[in-house]
Phi, psi and omega in degrees: 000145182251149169274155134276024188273083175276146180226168167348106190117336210272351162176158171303148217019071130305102190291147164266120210230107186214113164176210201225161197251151147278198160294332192244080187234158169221150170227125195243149181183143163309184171284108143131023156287327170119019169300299185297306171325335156301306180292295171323329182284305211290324192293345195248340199201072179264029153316289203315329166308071233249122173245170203264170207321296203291008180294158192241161142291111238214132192283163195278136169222115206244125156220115169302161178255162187086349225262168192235115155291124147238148209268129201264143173322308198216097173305077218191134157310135174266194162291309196305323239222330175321304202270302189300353207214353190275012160212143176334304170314292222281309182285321169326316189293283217307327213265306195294327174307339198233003183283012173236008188265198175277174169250020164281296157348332185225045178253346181281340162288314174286335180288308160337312199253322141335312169308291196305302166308319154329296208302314235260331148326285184297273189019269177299354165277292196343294179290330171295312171312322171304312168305315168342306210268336175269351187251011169068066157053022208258130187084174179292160176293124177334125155253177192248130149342144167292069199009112156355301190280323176289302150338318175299298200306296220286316166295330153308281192340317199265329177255350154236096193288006144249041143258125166261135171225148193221128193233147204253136157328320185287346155105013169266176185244115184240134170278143145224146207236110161063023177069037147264205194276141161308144162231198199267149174284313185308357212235007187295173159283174175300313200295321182314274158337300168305327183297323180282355177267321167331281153333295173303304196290278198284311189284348177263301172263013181261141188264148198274006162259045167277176192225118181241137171251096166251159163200129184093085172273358157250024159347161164021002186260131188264174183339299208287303183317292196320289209309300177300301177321291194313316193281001166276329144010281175292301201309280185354304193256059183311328161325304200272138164267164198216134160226133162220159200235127181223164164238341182277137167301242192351322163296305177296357181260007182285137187326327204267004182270143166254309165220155149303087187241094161309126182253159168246291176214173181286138197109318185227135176205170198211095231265111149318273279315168210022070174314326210283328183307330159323132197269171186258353196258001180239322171296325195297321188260008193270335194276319215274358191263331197293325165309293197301328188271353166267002166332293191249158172311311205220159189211114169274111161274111214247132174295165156105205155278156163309116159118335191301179177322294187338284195296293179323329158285308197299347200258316149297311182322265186339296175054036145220149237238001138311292140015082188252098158249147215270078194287137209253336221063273195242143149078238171280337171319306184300301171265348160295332197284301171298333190271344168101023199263169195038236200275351146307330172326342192266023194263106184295078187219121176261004175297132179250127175296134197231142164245153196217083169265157179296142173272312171108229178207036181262163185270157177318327209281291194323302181292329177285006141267045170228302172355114159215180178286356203262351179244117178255147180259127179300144173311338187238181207281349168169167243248327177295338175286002183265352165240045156273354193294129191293341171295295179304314186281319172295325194294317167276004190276351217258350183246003177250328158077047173261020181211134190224103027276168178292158172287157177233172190318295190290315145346291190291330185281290166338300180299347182247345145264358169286297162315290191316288191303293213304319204270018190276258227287350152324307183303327202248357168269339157310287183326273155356298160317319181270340176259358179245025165306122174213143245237092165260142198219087184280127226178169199206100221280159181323301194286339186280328186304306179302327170248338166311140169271169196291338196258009152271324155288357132275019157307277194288002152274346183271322205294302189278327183301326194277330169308304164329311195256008169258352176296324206286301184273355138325306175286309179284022139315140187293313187302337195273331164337270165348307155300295180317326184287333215254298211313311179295308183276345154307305179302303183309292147359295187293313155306344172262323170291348131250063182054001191307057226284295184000299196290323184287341166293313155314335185263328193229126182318099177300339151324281146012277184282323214303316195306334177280007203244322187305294180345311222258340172245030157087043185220123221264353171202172189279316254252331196277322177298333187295314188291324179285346198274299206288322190286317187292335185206094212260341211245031180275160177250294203237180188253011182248026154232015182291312188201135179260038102278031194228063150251013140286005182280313216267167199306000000 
């Protein structure tokens, strides 16, 4: 384990960075947090590295982001290049010498000092066979080691396995794709070019307790290579430790990563640890949210995906470019993240994170535990129902003119009441469904566990599963079914009959009604009503300033 510790100040856009790195560590951040500049500090000043007592000391190894390999044609001494390379120890030096550069920069240096270590190998079996041979045969015959370069091809080989690479006595390096014409190793793609240097650079010539600085490893790479190459890699070197700097989620989720350092902006990071300990159903959205809500000082958080529905309304609501809202996916997501619970706890912010989820088919009892001020449940039945509103929707059906005659309010209201009766009772067994829906979670307190002998704490365990499960039948009781069901279509029932469009809109899914209503004024989905909204009304802030006939619209 490394200590880590930069603090405010240690170089421009420098993120404050304090914990502690595994052997296997990432640093995850968009673009412009302040990664590679991190790596450029650690690369410069590798004090700031603290390792723990029983730790060695370790040579440094850097391969920058962004880099373009080029892969030299032909491996051979030049005149220029004859003294500095003409023996291994001298290309070992020249190549080591350059391990804080790029590694665009040393790989005609790894190839090289692979060559020179090839000659000196074979050399020496030679004189060992001879001594062999002069020494009356006695014991096995000398073997020769496995050529460097012939290791490099095999290991290419291996990790794109329809390239064969070969390197010819004559000192070139040649490609063949699919049992075709050989061409120059210089004429590979970039992701190609990046594997073999990769290779040659770290797995061949890397002492195996290096401190590897990589950054962007999946550079030129699709998902599937980086993951594999680095991690064949790690296995190689149990020794070396690794840090890398990514943007990719997937990357940083690999089994073999240990700890996680979120950059949000220069300035805010966020010390992960122990990854393998983490359930995966939880790091994955805890990683892919945390750039985006410390982007900006303040952050609304939204059910659904990047690009969904969710986000593109709340973002017209909203119109301010402080703001960063945050698609959470479902839910629970939303609101562990607004209440700060689990591994939101870790969010370096004092700015408060609001979160805003659909009401649903959720229950009263659902809402007063979802409730907090920093998490809200909408009023209405979910965020596409609020451009159910009959005002609204004549107002853009009379400015967009895709129809002719325009639907007028009471059309439009007819039709949602229409929707409503045809969907009651689907809606109300749905409704129903959510409130005897039930969660058994049999436990056993602490204190019994710490002082009880076991066959009482399996007592007491048997004890809470059977409570557990007449609370279940209790609930699944026909008669209380039977009630809740009478209860939900008396409500439901009654809202249609007085038009109570508030309450039927709470009640019944807006996903659902908004595409019969979009219709009914020439616009074939809600994603479209949304974008006619945004072109039509550009300068809204809030939804109780959009049209001061749109109040029943706002939350």
């Amino acid at each position: 384990m490394y200590e880590l510790n930069i603090k405010r100040g240690a170089g421009p856009g420098a993120p404050e960075v304090t914990g502690q790195i595994g052997r296997i560590s990432a640093i995850l951040g968009a673009n412009g947090t302040g990664k590679s500049r991190l790596f450029a500090i650690i690369r410069d000043n590798p004090h700031l590295l603290t390792p723990n007592p029983s730790s060695q000391s370790r040579p440094f190894i850097y391969i920058e982001g962004g880099r373009v390999v080029a892969i030299p044609s032909e491996i051979r001494l030049t005149r220029q290049t004859a003294d500095e390379y003409s023996t291994y120890p001298k290309a070992l030096q020249q190549h080591r010498n350059k391990r804080n550069q790029k590694l665009a920069d040393r790989i005609r240096d790894a190839l090289l000092t692979l060559e020179r270590l090839g000659v000196e190998e074979k050399q020496a079996h030679s004189d060992a066979v001879d001594a062999w041979l002069k020494g009356g045969r006695t014991g096995d015959c000398p073997t020769r080691k496995e050529p460097p370069l012939d290791r490099l091809a095999r290991l290419f080989n291996v990790a794109l396995p329809a390239l064969q690479l070969t390197y010819k006595t004559s000192g070139e390096l040649l490609i063949t794709k699919s049992g075709g014409s050989p061409y120059a190793a210089s004429e590979m793609s970039d992701g190609e070019k990046q594997v073999l240097a990769i290779l040659a650079d770290i797995e061949l010539l890397a002492e195996p307790h290096s401190f590897l600085l990589v950054d962007e490893p999946e550079l030129n790479l699709n998902p599937a290579l980086a993951a594999s190459l680095w991690t064949a890699i790690e296995n190689d070197m149990p020794e070396a430790v690794f840090l890398f700097a990514t943007h990719s989620i997937q990357f940083a989720m690999r089994p073999s990563i240990e700890t996680i350092i979120v950059l949000a902006r220069a300035g805010a990071a966020v010390v992960v640890e122990k990854v393998d300990d983490l359930p995966r159903e939880e790091l994955a959205p805890f990683l892919g949210a945390m750039p985006n809500i410390l982007r900006n000082e303040r952050a609304v958080l939204v059910e659904g995906e990047p690009g969904s529905f969710d986000k593109l309304f709340y973002a017209w609501i909203l119109s301010e470019s402080t703001i960063e809202v945050v698609s959470m996916g479902d839910g629970g997501q939303v609101a562990s993240a607004a209440k700060r619970e689990k591994m939101w706890s870790k969010i370096p912010t004092s700015e408060p994170v609001v979160g805003v989820v659909d009401r649903d088919y959720k229950s009263p009892d659902d809402v007063i535990t979802i409730e907090t001020p920093n998490c809200l449940v909408l009023g209405l039945h979910e965020a596409e129902s609020y451009l159910c509103d009959p005002k609204l929707l004549h107002e853009l059906g009379k400015s967009l003119k895709l129809v002719e005659p325009i639907p007028s309010e009471d059309e439009l209201i007819d039709e949602i009441l229409r929707f409503a009766q045809d969907n009651l009772i689907r809606t109300v067994i749905n409704r129903v469904g959510r409130q005897i829906r039930v969660e058994l979670a049999p436990s056993v307190a602490r204190q019994i566990v710490a002082i009880k002998p076991e066959d009482e704490v399996v007592a007491a365990l048997c004890a809470s599963a059977k409570a557990e499960s007449t609370r279940a039948t209790d609930r699944l009781a026909e008669g209380q079914i039977k009630k809740a069901f009478l209860l939900e279509k008396s409500d439901c029932t009654q809202a249609i009959k007085n038009r109570d469009l508030r309450r039927l809109l709470r009640i019944y899914p807006g996903k659902e009604l908004l595409p019969n209503l979009t219709r009914k004024i020439g616009i074939e989905n809600e994603a479209s009503c949304s974008l006619r909204f945004v072109d039509i009304f550009p300068q809204s802030a809030s939804c109780s300033r959009t049209n001061s006939r749109s109040r029943s619209y706002h939350a």
